[in-house]
Structure formats: structure tokens, C-alpha cells
C-alpha positions as CSV (number, residue, x, y, z in Angstrom):
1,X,98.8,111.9,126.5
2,X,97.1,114.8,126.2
3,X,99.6,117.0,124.4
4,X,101.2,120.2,125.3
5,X,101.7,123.0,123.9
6,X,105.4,123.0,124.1
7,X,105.7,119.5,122.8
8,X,103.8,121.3,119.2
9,X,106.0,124.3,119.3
10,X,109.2,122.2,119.3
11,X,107.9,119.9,116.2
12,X,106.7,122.8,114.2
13,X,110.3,125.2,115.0
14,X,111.7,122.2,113.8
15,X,109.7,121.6,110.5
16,X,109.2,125.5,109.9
17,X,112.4,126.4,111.1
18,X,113.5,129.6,111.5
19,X,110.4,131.7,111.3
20,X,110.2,135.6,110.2
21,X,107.5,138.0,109.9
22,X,107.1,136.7,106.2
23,X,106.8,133.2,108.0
24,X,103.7,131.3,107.1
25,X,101.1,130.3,110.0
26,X,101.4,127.0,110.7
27,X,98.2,124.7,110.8
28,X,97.0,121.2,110.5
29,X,94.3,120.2,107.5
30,X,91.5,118.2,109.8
31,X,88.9,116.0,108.1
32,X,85.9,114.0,109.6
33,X,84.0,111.4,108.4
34,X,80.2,111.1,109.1
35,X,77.6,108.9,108.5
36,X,75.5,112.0,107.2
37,X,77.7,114.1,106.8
38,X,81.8,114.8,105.2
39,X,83.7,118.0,106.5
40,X,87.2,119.2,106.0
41,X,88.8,122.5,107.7
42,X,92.0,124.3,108.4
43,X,92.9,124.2,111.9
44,X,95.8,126.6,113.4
45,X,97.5,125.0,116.4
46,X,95.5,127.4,118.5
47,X,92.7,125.4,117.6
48,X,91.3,127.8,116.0
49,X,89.4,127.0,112.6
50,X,90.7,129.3,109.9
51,X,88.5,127.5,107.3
52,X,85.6,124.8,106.5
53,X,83.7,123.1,104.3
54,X,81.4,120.1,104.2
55,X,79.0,118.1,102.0
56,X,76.7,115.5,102.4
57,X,77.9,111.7,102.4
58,X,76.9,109.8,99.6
59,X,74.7,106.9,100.2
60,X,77.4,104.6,98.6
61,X,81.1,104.9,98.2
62,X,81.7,108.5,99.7
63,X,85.4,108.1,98.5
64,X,85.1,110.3,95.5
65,X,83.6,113.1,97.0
66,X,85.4,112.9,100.0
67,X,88.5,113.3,98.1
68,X,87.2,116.3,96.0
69,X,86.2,117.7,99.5
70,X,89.7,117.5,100.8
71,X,91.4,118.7,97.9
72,X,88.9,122.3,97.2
73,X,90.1,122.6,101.4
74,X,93.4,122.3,100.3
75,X,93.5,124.7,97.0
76,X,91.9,127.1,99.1
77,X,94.4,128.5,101.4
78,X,97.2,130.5,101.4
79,X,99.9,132.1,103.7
80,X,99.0,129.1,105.5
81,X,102.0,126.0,105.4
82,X,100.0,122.9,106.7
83,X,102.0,120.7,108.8
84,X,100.1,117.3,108.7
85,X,96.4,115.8,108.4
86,X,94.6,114.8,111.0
87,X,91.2,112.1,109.9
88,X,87.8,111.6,112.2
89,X,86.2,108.5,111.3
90,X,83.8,106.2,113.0
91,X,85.3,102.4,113.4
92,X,86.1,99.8,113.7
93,X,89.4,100.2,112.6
94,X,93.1,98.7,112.4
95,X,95.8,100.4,114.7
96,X,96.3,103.3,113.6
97,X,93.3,104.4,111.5
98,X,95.2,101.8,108.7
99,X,92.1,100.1,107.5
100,X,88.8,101.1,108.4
101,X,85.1,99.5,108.7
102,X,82.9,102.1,109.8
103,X,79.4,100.2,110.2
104,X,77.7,103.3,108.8
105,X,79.3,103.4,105.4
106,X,78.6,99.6,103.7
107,X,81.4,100.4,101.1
108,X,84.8,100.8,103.0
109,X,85.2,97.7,104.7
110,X,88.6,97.2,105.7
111,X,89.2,100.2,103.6
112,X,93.5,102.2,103.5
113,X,91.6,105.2,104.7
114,X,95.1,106.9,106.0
115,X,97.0,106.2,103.5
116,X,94.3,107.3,100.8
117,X,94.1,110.5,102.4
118,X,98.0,110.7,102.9
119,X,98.6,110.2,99.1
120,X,95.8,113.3,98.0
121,X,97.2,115.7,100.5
122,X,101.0,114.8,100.5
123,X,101.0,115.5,104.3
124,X,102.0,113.1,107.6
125,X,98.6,111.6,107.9
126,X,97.2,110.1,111.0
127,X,93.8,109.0,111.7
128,X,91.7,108.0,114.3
129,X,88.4,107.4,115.4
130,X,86.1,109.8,115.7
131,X,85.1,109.5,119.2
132,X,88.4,109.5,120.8
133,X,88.9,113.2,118.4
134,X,86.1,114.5,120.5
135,X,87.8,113.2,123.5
136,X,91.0,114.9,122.2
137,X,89.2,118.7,121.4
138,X,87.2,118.2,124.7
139,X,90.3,117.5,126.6
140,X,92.2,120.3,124.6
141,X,90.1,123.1,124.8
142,X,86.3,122.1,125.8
143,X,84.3,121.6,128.1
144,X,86.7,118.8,130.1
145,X,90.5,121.3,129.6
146,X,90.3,121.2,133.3
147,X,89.8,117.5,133.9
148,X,92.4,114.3,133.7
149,X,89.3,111.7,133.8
150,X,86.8,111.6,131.8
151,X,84.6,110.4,128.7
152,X,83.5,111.8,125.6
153,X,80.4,110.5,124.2
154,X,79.3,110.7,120.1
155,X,75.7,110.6,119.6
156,X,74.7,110.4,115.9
157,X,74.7,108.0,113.2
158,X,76.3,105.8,115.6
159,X,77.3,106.0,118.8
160,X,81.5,106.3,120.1
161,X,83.1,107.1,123.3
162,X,86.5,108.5,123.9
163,X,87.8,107.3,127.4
164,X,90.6,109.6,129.3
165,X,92.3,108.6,132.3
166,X,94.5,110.6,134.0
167,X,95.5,112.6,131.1
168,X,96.0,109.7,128.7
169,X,93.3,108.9,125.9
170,X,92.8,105.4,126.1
171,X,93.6,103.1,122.5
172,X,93.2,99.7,123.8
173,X,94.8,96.7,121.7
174,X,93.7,97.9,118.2
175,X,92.8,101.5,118.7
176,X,89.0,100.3,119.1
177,X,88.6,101.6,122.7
178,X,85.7,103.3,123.8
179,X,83.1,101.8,122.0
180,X,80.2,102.4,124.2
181,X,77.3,102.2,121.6
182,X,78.0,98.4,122.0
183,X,77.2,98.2,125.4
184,X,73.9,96.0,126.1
185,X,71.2,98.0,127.5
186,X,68.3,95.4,126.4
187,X,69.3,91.7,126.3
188,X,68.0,89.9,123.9
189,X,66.9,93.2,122.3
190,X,66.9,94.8,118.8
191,X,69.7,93.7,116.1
192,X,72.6,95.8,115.7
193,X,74.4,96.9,112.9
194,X,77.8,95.2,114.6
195,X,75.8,92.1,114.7
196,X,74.9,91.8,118.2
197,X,71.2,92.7,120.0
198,X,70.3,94.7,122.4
199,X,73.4,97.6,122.0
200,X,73.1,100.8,123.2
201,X,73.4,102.4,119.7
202,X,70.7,100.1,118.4
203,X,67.8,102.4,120.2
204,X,69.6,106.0,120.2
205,X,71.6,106.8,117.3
206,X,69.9,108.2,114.3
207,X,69.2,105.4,112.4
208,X,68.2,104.0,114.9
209,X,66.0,106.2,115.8
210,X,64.3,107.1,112.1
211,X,63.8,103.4,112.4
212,X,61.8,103.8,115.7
213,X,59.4,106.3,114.9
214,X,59.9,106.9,110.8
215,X,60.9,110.1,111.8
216,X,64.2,112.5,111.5
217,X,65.8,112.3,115.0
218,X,64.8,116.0,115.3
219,X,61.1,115.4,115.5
220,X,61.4,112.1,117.6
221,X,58.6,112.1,120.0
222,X,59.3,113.6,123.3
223,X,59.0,110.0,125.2
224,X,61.9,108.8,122.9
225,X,63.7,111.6,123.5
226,X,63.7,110.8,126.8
227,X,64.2,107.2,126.4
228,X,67.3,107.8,124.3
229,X,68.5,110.0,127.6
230,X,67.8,107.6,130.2
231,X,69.8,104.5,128.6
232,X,72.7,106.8,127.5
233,X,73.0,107.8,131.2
234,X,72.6,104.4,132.4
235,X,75.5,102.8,130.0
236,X,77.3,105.9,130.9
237,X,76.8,105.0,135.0
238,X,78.5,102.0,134.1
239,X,82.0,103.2,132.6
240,X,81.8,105.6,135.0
241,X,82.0,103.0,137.9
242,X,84.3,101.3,136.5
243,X,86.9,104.2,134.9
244,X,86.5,106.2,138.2
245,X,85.6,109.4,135.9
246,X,83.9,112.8,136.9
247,X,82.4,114.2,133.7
248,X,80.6,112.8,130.6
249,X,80.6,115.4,127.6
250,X,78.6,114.2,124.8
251,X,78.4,115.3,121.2
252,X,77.2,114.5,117.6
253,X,74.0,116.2,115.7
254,X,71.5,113.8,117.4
255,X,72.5,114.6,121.2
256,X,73.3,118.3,120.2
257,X,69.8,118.7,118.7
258,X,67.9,117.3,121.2
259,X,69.0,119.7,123.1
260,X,67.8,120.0,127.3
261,X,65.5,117.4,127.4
262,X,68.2,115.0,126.1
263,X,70.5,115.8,128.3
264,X,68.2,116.1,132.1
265,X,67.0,112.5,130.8
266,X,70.7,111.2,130.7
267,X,72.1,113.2,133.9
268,X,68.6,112.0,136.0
269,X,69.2,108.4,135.3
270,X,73.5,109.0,135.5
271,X,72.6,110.2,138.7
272,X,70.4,107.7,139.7
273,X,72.0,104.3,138.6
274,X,76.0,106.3,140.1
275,X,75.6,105.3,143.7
276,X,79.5,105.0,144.7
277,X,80.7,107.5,146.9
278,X,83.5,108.9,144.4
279,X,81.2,109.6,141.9
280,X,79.3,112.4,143.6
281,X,79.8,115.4,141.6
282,X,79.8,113.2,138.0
283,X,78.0,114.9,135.4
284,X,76.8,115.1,132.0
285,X,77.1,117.9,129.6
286,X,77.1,118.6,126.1
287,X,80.5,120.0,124.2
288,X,81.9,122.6,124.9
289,X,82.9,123.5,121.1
290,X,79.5,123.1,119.5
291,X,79.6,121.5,116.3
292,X,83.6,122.8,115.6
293,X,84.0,119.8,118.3
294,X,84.6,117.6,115.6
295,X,86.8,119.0,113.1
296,X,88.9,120.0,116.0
297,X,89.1,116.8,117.3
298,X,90.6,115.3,113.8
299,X,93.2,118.4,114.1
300,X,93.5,117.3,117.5
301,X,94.5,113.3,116.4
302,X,97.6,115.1,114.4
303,X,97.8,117.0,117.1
304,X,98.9,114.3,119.2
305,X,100.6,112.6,117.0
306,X,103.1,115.7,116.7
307,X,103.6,115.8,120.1
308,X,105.0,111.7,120.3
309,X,107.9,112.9,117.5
């Protein structure tokens, strides 16, 4: 579910107890995981950021500086009293965010990502992946707070979806659902990172793309651009169909930079390829947070999590 406010407020009058006007404001530590990028911030239950930081990822084990990252975030606050830590990271993963095997980062395979993180910061630790997060901050307090169905798409070093249907964010047998950059859009097409051909993330996320053209994503030409937009819409068509959902909202650096373009190429061919009656009205859009989407969507994972106690 998504959660509710009251559900938080009873969790934190409970760990807090009594609070006073010397009372420290409660907040959750959030940390995401990128394929270019690590970030760590302090979120207040209002979803507000109080705090941030970030760093590049390493090009091998990011563990290191990841846990430096976490630990300056940390050190750095005060009159704050952090209730729990909530982890973005791309997957596969074990229920749970146990063990992780993003497909980005070579090192961690099968790696105790949760419980890494739960023994630096001392704090309930849950994790997640990073596409159902956005899902999560979108749902919370972006640009689908109004909506019970929908999907929230991450477009960036790889590509994630975060499926929600009628108020509940889907987790499927493992925790693994939603992963739409694994869709076919090509049979028989290029190789894939996850092993198969012809996936969706294989021709529009960021490697993929600097693969393409030799080119940062940001200067891709403007006919892969509009590629990129046209088979995101039409894998997006096809949940849609099938989940019964009225709004795509999409995020990550690659979508986010492209910018317009990008986005009339996804919501052309969404349009075109949605023919069912009940999805008239479906749409794509970009976040409504910007690029705090994702550290509020790893608040968002404790978030939840608070709410089930």
C-alpha cells in the first residue's frame, strides 16, 4: 500500500515518544544507488530533503565509497533523530533488497546490500529497488499523488518500472516486479546485459546508448532520441493494456535530459499502439519531483515499511 500519513505518525509517537518543543525532528536517512552516480540525503517525513550529497560511482566495487558517502550524511546532522534507512538500488535482487545483482555494477553480485548498510548506520534498514522508490515518491507526492493506477518508469543506466495498482505497489514473487527494460522490443535483436536480445534497455538506456552513437546520451542524435521515445512508449502501450493504468511517469538522467523531444516521441507512439477504449486519457509525463525523485523514493521504501509495523 501506498502509506498514510497516520500510519507514520503512529510508528514515529511510538519510537519518539512523547515529543516537546526540545523534541528532535524526526526523519529517515535515504540512499540510492546509480550506475553513474551514489547519493545519500536526509529526508523529513514530509518528504522534504533536509540534506544531500553524492559522488560519482566507481567503476569497480563502489562499496567503499558508498559507505564513506553514507557515513559524512550521517555525521552531518543534528537536531535531527533518524528513524530508519531507506536504500534505492537497481536489481535483480532477493526479497527484500537482501542480496543484490544490479547488472550495472559487475562487482556486487548477490551482494548483503541491506544488511551492509544496516550495520554502518545502526538503523532499521530496508531496501528496495530503485524503480518501485520512484513509484513510491511519485505515488507520495509527484506527479501520480492523485492516481491509484499507474507506472513509473527509470530511464538511465538501465531501465526499471514501478507498477501500482489500485494503491498497492506491486513486488511480485521476489521483489523483482516491474522490470520493463526487459521487455522485447526487437526479436532477435542486440544482446543484453541480463543475457537476453532484443530488450528494451538494450537500445535506450545510457549505455546503451554511448554504445550506439559513441556519444554521452546528452548529445545523442536527434533521430535516436526519438527512437529511444517511440519503443519506450510502445513497451509502455503494452503494460498499460494489460495493468489497465492511466499515467506513465518516467524518470532517470537519460529521459530527464532529453527533455520534450523524448517525451512527444514516447506519448505519440503510447498513443498510437493504446487503442482500448479504457485507455483514452493515458499519458506520459516526466516526474514530478525532478531529480529529488529519487532520494525520495529510497525515504519513501522506509517509508512504507513504517507504515506495515
Amino acid at each position: 500500500m501506498l502509506t498514510s500519513n497516520s500510519c507514520v505518525e503512529e510508528y514515529v509517537s511510538t519510537v519518539l515518544g512523547v515529543v516537546n518543543e526540545q523534541e528532535k525532528v524526526a526523519a529517515i536517512l535515504a540512499v540510492d544507488i546509480g550506475g553513474t552516480k551514489l547519493a545519500a540525503a536526509v529526508v523529513g517525513l514530509d518528504g522534504k530533503i533536509i540534506l544531500r550529497d553524492r559522488v560519482p560511482t566507481p567503476a569497480r566495487d563502489p562499496w567503499t565509497t558508498l559507505a564513506n558517502l553514507i557515513k559524512r550524511v550521517q555525521a552531518s546532522i543534528s537536531d535531527v533523530e533518524l528513524l530508519a534507512c531507506g536504500v534505492a538500488c537497481g536489481g535483480p535482487m532477493t526479497p527484500n533488497g537482501e542480496k543484490v545483482s544490479p547488472l550495472h555494477i559487475a562487482a556486487w553480485r548477490d551482494f548483503e546490500l541491506r544488511s551492509m548498510v544496516a550495520d554502518i548506520t545502526a538503523l532499521p534498514t530496508f531496501a528496495d529497488n530503485d524503480a518501485k522508490a520512484l513509484a513510491l515518491s511519485e505515488g507520495w507526492m509527484g506527479a501520480t499523488a492523485h492516481l491509484q493506477n499507474f507506472m513509473a518508469v527509470v530511464v538511465g543506466t538501465g531501465v526499471g518500472a514501478g507498477l501500482v495498482l489500485d494503491s498497492q505497489l506491486l513486488d511480485g514473487r521476489q521483489g523483482n516486479a516491474g522490470h520493463i527494460g526487459h521487455i522485447i522490443v526487437e526479436p532477435d535483436g542486440r544482446a543484453c546485459l541480463c543475457g537476453g536480445f532484443g530488450c528494451l534497455e538494450a537500445y535506450i538506456s545510457g549505455p546503451a546508448i554511448l554504445l550506439q552513437t559513441g556519444r554521452d546520451p546528452m548529445y545523442a542524435p536527434a533521430n535516436v532520441v526519438q527512437r529511444s521515445g517511440q519503443l519506450l512508449g510502445r513497451a509502455c502501450a503494452s503494460v498499460a493494456a494489460v495493468a489497465d493504468i492511466s499515467r506513465v511517469v518516467v524518470g532517470g538522467s537519460v529521459a530527464l535530459g532529453w527533455g520534450e523531444a523524448f517525451f512527444q516521441a514516447a506519448n505519440s507512439e503510447f498513443v498510437l499502439r493504446s487503442k482500448l477504449s479504457f485507455l483514452a486519457g493515458a499519458d506520459i509525463v516526466p516526474v514530478g519531483l525532478g531529480d529529488s525523485s529519487a532520494l525520495i523514493g529510497a525515504a519513501a521504501i522506509a517509508r512504507r515499511k513504517i507504515g506495515e509495523t
